[in-house]
C-alpha positions in Angstrom: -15.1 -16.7 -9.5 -16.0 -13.3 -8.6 -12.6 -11.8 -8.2 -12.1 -13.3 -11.9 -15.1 -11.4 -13.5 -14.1 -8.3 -11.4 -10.2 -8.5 -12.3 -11.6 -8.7 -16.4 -14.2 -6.1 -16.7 -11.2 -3.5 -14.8 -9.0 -4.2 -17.1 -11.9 -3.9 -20.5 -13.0 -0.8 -18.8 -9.8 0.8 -18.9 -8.9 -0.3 -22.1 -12.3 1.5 -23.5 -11.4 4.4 -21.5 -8.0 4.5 -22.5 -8.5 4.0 -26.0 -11.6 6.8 -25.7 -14.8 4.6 -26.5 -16.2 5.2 -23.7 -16.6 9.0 -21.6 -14.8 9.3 -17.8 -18.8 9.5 -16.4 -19.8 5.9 -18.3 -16.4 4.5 -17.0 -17.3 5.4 -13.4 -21.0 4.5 -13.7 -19.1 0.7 -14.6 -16.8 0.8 -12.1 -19.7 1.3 -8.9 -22.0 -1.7 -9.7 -23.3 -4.0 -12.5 -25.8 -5.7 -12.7 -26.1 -9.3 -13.6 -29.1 -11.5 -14.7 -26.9 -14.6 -13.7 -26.5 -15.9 -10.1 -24.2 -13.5 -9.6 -26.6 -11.1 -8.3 -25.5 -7.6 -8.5 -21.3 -7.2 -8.5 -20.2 -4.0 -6.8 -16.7 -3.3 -8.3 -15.1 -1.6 -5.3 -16.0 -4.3 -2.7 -13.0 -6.6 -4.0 -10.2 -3.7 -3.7 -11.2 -2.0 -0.2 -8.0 -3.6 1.2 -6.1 -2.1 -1.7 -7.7 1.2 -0.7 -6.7 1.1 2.9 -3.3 0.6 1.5 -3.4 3.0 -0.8 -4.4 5.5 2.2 -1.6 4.7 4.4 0.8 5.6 1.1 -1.2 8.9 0.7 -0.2 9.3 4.7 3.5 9.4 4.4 3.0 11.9 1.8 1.2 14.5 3.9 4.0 14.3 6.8 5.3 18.4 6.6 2.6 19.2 5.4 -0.1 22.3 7.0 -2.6 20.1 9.3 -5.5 21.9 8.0 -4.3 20.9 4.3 -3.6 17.1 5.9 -7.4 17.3 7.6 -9.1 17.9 4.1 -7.4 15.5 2.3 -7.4 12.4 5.4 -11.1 13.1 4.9 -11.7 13.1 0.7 -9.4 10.2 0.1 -12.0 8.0 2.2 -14.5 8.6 -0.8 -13.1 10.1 -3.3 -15.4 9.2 -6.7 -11.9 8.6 -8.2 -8.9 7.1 -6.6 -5.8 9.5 -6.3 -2.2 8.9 -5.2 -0.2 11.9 -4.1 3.0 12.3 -5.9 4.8 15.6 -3.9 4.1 17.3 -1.1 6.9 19.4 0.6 9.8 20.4 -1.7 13.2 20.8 -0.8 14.8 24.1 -2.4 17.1 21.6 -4.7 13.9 19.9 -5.8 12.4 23.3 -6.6 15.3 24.8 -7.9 15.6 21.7 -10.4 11.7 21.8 -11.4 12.5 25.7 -12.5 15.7 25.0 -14.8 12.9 22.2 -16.5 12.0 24.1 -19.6 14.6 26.8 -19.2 18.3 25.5 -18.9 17.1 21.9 -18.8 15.2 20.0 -21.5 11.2 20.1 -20.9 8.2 22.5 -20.7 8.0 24.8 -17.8 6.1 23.8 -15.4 6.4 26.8 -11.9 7.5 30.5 -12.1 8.9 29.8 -8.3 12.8 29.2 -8.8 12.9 28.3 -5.1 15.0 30.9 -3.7 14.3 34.4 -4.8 10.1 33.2 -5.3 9.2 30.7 -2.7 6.8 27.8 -4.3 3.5 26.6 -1.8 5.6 22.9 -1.9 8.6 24.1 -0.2 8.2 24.8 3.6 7.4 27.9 5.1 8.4 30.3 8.2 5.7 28.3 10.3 7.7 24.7 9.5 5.2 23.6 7.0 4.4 23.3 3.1 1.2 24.6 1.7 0.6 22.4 -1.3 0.7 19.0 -2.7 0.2 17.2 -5.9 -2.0 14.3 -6.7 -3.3 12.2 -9.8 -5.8 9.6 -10.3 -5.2 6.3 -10.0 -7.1 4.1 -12.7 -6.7 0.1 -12.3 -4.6 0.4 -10.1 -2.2 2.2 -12.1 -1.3 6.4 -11.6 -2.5 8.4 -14.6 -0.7 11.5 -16.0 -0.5 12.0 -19.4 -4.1 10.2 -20.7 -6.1 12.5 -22.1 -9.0 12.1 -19.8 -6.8 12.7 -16.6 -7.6 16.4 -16.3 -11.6 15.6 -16.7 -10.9 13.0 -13.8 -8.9 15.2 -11.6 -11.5 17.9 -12.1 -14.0 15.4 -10.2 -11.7 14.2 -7.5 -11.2 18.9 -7.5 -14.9 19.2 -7.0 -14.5 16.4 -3.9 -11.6 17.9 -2.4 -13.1 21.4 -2.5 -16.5 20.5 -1.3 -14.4 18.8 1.8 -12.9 21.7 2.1 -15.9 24.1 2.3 -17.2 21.4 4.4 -14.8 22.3 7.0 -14.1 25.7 6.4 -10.5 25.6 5.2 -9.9 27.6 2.2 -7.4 25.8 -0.6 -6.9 26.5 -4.3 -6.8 24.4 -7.2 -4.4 24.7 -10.2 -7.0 23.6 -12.9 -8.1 27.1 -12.1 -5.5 28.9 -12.9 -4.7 30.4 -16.0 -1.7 28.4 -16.5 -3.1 25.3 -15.4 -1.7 22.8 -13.1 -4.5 20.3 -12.7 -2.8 18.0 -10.3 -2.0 20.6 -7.8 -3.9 21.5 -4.6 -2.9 24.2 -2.0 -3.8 25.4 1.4 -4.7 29.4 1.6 -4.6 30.8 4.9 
């Protein structure tokens, strides 16, 4: 019966969140516990989809292979508890991938989205003279389902940013974050060395 109840307030909360009745803070106050006068007792949302977050980890995994270690160490360790759940979309880029991504908005239809054409400007994605790429990209995952376009998706990924970085300063591995940058890329993390 739990499951149930759990399974319908996700998909009400989202809806709310989705359809902007509620703020990103409210919807992850909801989504740690509730409280019930019933005999339910007190309902603690994530307890039901730990196993979907160890799967969820081992997907983020495969994503990090080519990766720097130091940018694979920060991100083994924030995924464990990350306030929001993410899924990483790219890590390393091949230079056809990059080269494609840098025609989008220029001789292909779309909005620019890198100055890095992949050959004569190197992007952080694509692998470098020590074998490894320097960045990745990631977005929140919200019921389960990845989030790009919402409008509340940069206000989430600037919480899952504030987790990453404090990992990160943590362990004393410096990374940027492209929601800082003045052409912002919100979903993008990279290690400095």
């Amino acid at each position: 019966m739990k499951i149930n109840l759990l399974n319908h307030i996700n998909h009400y909360t989202y809806v709310l969140l989705d359809k902007e009745l509620i703020s990103v803070n409210k919807y992850l106050g909801i989504k740690k516990k509730l409280y019930f006068k019933s005999h339910f007792g007190i309902l603690k949302m994530n307890e039901f989809e730990q196993v979907y977050y160890e799967e969820l980890i081992q997907k983020n995994l495969i994503i990090l292979d080519g990766l720097h270690p130091k940018l694979c160490k920060i991100i083994k360790i924030a995924i464990v508890n990350s306030p929001v759940p993410f899924i990483i979309t790219e890590g390393l880029r091949s230079t056809t991938s990059q080269k494609s991504l840098y025609a989008q908005g220029r001789s292909l239809p779309g909005t620019i989205v890198t100055n890095c054409d992949g050959v004569n400007t190197i992007s952080n994605h694509q692998m470098k003279e020590d074998g490894y790429g320097y960045a990745l990209d990631l977005y929140p995952l919200i019921n389960r389902r990845i989030r790009i376009h919402e409008s509340y998706v940069p206000e989430l990924l600037y919480i899952i940013a504030v987790h990453i970085k404090k990992k990160a300063t943590d362990l004393n591995i410096k990374i940027n974050w492209g929601g800082e940058w003045n052409l912002k890329d919100y979903s993008h993390f990279e290690y400095v060395p």
